[in-house]
C-alpha positions in Angstrom: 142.3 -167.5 -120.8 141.2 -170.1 -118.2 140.4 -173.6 -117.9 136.5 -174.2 -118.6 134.5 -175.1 -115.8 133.3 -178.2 -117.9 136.4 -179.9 -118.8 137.7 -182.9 -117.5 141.0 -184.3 -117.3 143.1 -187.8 -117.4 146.3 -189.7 -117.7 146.8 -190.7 -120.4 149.5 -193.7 -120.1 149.5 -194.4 -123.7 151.6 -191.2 -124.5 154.1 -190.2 -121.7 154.2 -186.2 -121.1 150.1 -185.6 -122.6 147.2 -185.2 -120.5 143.1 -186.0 -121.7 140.8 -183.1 -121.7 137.5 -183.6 -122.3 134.7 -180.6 -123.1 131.5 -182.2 -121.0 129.7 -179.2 -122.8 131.2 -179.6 -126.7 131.7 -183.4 -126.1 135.3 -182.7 -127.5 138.3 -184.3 -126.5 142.0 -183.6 -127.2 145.9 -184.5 -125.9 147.6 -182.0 -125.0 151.1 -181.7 -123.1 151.4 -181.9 -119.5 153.4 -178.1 -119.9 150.6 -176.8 -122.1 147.7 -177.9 -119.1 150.2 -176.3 -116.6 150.2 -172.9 -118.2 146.9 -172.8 -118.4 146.4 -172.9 -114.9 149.1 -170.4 -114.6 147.4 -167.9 -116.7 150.6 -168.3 -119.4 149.1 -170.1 -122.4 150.9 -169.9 -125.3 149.3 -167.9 -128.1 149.6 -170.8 -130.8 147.6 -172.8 -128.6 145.1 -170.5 -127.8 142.7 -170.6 -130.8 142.5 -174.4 -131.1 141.6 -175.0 -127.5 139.1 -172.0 -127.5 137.0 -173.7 -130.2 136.6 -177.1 -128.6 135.6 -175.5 -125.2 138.7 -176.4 -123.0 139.6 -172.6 -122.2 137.4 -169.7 -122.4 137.9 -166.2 -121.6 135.5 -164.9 -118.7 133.9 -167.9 -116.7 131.1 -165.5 -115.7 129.9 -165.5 -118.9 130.3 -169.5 -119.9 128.1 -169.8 -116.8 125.5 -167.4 -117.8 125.9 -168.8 -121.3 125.0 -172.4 -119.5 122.3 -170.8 -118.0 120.8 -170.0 -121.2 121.3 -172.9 -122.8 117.9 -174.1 -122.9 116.7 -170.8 -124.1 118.6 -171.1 -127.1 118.0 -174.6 -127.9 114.5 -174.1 -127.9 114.9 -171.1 -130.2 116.9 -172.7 -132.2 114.2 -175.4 -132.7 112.8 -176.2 -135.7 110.7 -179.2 -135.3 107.5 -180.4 -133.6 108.6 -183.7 -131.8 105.4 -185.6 -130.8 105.0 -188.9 -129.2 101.7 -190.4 -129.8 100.2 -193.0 -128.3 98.2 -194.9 -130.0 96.6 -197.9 -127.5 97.7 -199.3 -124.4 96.8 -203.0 -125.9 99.8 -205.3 -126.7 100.4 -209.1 -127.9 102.9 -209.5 -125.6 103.6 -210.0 -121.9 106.6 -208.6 -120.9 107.6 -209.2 -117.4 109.1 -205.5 -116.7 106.6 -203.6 -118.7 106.7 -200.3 -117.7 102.8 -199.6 -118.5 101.6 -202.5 -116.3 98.0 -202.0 -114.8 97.8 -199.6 -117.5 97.7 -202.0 -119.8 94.0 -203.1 -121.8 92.1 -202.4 -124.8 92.1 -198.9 -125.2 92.4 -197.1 -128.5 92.4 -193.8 -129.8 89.7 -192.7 -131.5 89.1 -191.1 -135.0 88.2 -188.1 -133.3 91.1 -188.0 -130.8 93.5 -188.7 -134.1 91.7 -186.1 -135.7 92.2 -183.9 -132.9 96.0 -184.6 -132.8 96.5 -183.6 -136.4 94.5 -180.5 -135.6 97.4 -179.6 -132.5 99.9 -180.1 -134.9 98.7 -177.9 -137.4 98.2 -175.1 -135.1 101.9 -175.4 -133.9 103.0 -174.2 -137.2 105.1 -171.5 -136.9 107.1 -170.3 -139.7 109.8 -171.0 -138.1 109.3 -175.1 -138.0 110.4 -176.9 -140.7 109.8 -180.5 -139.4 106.9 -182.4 -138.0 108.2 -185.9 -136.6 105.6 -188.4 -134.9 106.8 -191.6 -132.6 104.7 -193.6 -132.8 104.3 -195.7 -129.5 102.1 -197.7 -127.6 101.6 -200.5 -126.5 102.2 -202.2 -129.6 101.7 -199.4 -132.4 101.1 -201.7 -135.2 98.2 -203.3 -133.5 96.4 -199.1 -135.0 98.1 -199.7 -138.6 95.1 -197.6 -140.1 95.3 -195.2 -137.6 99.3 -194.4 -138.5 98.2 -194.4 -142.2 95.6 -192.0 -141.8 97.1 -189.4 -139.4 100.3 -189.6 -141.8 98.2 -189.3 -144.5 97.0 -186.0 -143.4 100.2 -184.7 -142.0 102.0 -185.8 -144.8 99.5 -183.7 -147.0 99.7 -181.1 -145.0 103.8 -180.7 -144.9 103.7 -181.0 -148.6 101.4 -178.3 -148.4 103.2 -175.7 -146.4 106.5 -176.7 -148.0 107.9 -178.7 -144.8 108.6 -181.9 -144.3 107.2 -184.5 -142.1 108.6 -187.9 -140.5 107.5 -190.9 -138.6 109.1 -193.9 -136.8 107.4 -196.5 -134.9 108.7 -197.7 -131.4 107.9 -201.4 -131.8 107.9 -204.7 -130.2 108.8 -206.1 -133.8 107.1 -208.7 -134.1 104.1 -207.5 -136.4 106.1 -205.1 -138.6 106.3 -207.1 -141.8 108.0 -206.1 -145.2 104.4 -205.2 -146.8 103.8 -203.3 -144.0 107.5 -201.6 -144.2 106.7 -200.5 -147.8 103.7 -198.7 -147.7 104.4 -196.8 -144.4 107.9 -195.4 -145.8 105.5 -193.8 -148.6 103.8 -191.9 -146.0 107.1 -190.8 -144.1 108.2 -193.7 -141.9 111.9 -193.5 -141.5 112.8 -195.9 -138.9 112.2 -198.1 -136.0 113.1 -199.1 -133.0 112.6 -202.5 -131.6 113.9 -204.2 -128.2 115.9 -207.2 -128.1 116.9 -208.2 -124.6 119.5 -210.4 -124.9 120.2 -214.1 -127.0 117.0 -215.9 -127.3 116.6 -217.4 -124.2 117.2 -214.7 -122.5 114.4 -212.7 -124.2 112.0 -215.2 -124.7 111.9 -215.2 -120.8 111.1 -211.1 -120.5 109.6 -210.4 -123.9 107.2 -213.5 -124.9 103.9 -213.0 -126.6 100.8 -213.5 -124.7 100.5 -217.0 -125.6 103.9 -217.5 -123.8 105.6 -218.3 -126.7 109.0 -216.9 -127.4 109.1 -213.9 -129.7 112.7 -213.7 -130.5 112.8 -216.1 -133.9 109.8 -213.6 -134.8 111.9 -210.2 -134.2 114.7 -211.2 -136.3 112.9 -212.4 -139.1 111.2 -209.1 -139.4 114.1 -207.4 -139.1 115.9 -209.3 -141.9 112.8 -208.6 -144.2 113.2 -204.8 -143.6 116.4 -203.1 -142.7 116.9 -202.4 -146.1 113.8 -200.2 -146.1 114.3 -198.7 -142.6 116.3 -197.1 -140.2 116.9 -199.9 -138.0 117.6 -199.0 -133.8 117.9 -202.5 -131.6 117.2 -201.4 -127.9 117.6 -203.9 -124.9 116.3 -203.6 -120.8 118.9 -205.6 -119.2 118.7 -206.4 -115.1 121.4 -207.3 -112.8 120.7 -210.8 -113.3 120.8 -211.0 -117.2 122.8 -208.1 -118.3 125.7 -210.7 -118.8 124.0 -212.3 -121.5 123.4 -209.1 -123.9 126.8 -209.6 -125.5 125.5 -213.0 -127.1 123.0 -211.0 -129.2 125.6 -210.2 -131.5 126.4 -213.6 -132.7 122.4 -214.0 -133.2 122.5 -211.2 -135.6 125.6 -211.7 -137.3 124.7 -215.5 -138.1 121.9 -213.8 -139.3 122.9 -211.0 -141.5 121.7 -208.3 -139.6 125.6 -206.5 -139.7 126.9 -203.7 -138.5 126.1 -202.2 -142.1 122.4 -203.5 -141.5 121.7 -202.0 -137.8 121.9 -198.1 -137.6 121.9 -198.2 -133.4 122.1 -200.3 -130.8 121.4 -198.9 -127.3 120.9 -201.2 -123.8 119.4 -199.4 -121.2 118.4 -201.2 -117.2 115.2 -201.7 -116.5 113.4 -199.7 -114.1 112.5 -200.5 -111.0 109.2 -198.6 -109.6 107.3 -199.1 -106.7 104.5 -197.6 -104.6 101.9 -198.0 -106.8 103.1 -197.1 -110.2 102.6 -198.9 -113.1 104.8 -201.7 -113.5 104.2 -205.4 -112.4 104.2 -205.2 -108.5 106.3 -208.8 -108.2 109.3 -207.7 -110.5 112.1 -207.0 -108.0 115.1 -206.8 -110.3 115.8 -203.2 -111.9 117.6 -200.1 -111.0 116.2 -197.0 -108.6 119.5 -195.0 -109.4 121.7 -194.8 -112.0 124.4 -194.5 -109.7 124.1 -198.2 -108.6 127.6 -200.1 -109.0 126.0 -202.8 -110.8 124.2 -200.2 -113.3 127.9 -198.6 -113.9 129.3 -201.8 -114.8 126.8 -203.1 -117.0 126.1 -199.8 -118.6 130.5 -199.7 -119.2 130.5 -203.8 -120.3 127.7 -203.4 -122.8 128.8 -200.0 -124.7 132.2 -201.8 -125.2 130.7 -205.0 -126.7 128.3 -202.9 -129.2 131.8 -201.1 -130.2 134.1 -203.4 -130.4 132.0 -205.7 -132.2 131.3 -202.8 -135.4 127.7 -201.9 -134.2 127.4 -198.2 -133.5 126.4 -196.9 -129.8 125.1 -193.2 -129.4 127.7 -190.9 -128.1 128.5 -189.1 -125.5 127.1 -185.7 -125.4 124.7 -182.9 -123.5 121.6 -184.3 -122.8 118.9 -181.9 -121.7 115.1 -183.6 -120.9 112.8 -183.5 -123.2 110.3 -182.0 -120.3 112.7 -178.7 -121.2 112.1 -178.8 -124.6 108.7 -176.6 -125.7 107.5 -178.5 -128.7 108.1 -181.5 -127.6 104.8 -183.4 -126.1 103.3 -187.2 -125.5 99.8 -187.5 -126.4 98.3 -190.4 -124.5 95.2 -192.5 -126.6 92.4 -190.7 -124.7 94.4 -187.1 -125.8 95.3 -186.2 -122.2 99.0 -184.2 -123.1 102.5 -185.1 -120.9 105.9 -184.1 -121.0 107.2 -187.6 -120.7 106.0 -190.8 -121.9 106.6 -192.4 -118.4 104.2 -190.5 -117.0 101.3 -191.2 -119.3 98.2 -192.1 -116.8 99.4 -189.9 -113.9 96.8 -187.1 -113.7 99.0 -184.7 -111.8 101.2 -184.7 -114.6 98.7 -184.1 -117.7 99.1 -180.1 -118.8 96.5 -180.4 -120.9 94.3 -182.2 -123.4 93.8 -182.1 -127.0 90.6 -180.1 -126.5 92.9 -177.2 -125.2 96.0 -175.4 -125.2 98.5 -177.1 -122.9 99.4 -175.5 -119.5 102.2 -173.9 -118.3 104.4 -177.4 -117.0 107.6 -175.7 -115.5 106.0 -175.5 -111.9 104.6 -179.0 -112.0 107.4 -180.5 -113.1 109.8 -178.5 -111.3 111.7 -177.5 -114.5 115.5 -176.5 -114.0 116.1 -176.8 -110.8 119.4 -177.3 -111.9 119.9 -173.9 -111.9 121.5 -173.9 -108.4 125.0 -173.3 -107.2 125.8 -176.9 -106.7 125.0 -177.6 -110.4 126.0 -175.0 -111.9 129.4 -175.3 -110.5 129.2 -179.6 -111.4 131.9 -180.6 -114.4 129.1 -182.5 -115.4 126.3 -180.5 -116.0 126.2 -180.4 -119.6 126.0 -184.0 -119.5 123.0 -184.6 -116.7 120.8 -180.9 -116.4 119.8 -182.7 -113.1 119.0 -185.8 -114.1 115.5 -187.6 -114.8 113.1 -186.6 -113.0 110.5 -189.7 -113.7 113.7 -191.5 -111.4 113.4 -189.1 -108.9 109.6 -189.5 -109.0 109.9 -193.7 -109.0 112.2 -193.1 -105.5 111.1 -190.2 -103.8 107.1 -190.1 -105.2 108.1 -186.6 -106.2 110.0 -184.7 -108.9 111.3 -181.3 -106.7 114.7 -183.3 -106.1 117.6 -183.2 -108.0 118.3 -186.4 -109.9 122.0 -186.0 -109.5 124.3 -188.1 -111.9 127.3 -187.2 -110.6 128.7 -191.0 -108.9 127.9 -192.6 -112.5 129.8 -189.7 -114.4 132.4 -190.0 -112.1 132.6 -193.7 -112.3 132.1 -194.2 -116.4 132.5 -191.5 -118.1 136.6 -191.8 -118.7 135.1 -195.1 -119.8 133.4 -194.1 -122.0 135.6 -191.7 -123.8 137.9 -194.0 -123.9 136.3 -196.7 -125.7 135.4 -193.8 -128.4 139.1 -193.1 -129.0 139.6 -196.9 -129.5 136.6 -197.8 -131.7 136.1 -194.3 -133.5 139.6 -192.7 -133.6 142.2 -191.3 -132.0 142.0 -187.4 -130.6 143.6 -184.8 -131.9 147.0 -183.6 -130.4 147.6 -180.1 -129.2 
């Protein structure tokens, strides 16, 4: 037996004598003796240790074969695959005026259309295989709730249809929050919404700076009272775009919602990611100056580490730490703009030399222009951390370079947070198991 190529390991001070190992590719973790590690290396593992380490991924027994079995990883995730993820959106229009948004010049009165929603239910219902069980719609926008009847109608029909062919079929709704109301919250779960996700950036005057409504008004007070009127209904996810000048604030959110009810017990998620900064004529606003390039930036590492322990440490849950493949490498997975041009990715919704398709037609073959796996080099393949990155994102890669055939490596911020990370989940979520 030998050491897996995707295992990490730390001190750990806490017990004198045990090492940390951490599976990057099973997201498993486990103390083991400094003599156990040792024989490992040597080639001299104990038998009685064997099994238990096997199963989490720390050893294996031909490396050849974990590699190839990396190299097929995608393969058998989309085999395994049972559901038709779509991300649909609905209009580029919004009621408020964010200074960061990602969809900038983008941005206007442009809806779908009955026939393009008609359409759209149409390219779901051809992607039923027998083998798909699930039909899940994001809705997004814009603001998504600004095409209420639109929602209600293609759920209607897709709702029908699942019942029909014995499967089932989900919504949620990626929302400013500030329109989704309790009436609104009850008769959308009837038709299959499940949850929602809604950004809060920060205490109120922080967000109230970044997120206001159009009128300039602050939208915060208007957020939470929504949220208070529905988590009980919904799935509740509280996302937040932090820069290097506010992500200090974020932590004070939490006294906002606790002072309001909205508890740990209330809140199913709650994820901060840094704005992105693009440039050279994408879409967002050309005179914002204050997001990230690289994840590998210091100040993105820190934040990223300081905001993941406040959500833990103060009861909210924080999504773990586990592989993380693109959705660009997933096959039923697919963004349908308003005007039904089809993407791979949501941030690139607009850009013509990334539409494979349209509604009117079958989708075309995406892997050469988006440069799929091209993590499938030596360098990567022999990278700790490839369960965890699979090359990065390549819409960063796209915001730096103007082009996606580079490797978005991840490697300096896995380096620098990941023991972090782990870390913070044996405090807040348990201690590992010993070996």
């Amino acid at each position: 037996m030998k050491l897996s190529k995707y295992v990490k390991i730390y001190p750990y001070n806490e017990r004198p004598g045990y090492l940390l190992l951490y599976s990057t590719k099973q997201s498993s973790k486990i103390l083991v003796k400094e003599e156990t590690v040792k024989s490992i290396l040597k080639g001299s593992l104990p038998a009685e240790h064997a099994a238990s380490l096997s199963n989490l991924g720390m050893i294996v027994t031909d490396p050849d074969a974990e590699k190839n079995e990396m190299l097929g990883f995608l393969d058998v995730l989309n085999k395994k695959n049972e559901t038709i993820n779509i991300i649909a959106v609905l209009n580029l229009d919004c009621n408020f005026k964010c200074v960061y948004c990602y969809e900038g010049e983008l941005k206007g009165a442009h809806y779908m259309t009955d026939e393009t929603a008609g359409l759209l239910v149409d390219f779901i219902r051809d992607r039923m295989t027998p083998k798909k069980q699930t039909i899940n719609i994001d809705f997004f926008g814009g603001e998504p709730m600004l095409s209420i009847d639109m929602i209600k109608t293609i759920s209607g029909e897709l709702k029908s249809f699942a019942e029909e062919r014995g499967v089932i079929y989900t919504f949620t709704l990626i929302t400013n929050g500030s329109l989704f109301k309790r009436r609104y919250a009850e008769e959308l779960t009837t038709l299959g919404l499940t949850g929602i996700k809604t950004t809060i950036d920060g205490p109120p005057e922080t967000h109230n700076i970044t997120r206001p409504f159009k009128s300039g008004a602050g939208s915060f007070n208007n957020i939470i009272e929504n949220l208070k009127q529905t988590w009980d209904l919904v799935t509740t996810i509280i996302g937040g775009n932090y820069t290097r000048e506010n992500y200090h604030r974020f932590p004070l959110l939490f006294d906002y919602l606790s002072h309001e009810g909205l508890t740990p017990d209330r809140i199913h998620e709650v994820r901060f990611t840094p704005v992105i900064q693009t440039s050279g004529g994408l879409n967002s606003p050309a005179d914002f100056s204050d997001g990230m390039m690289s994840i590998n930036e210091p100040w993105v590492v820190h934040a990223g580490s300081l905001l993941r322990e406040e959500i833990l440490k103060r009861g909210y849950f924080s999504s773990k730490i586990s592989p993380s493949p693109c959705q660009i490498d997933i096959d039923d997975y697919y963004v349908v703009n308003h005007d039904g041009g089809i993407y791979k990715c949501h941030s690139f919704i607009g850009n013509k030399a990334f539409q494979i398709g349209h509604l009117r037609k079958q989708p075309s073959d995406w892997t050469l222009s988006h440069k799929t796996c091209m993590w499938k080099n030596s360098e990567c393949m022999d990278c700790v951390y490839l369960p965890l990155c699979f090359g990065g994102c390549q819409y960063m890669t796209y915001v730096r370079d103007g082009c996606v055939d580079k490797i978005d490596c991840r490697r300096p911020y896995l380096e620098a947070s990941l023991e972090t990370m782990i870390r913070q989940d044996i405090i807040y979520a348990g201690k590992p198991k010993n070996s």
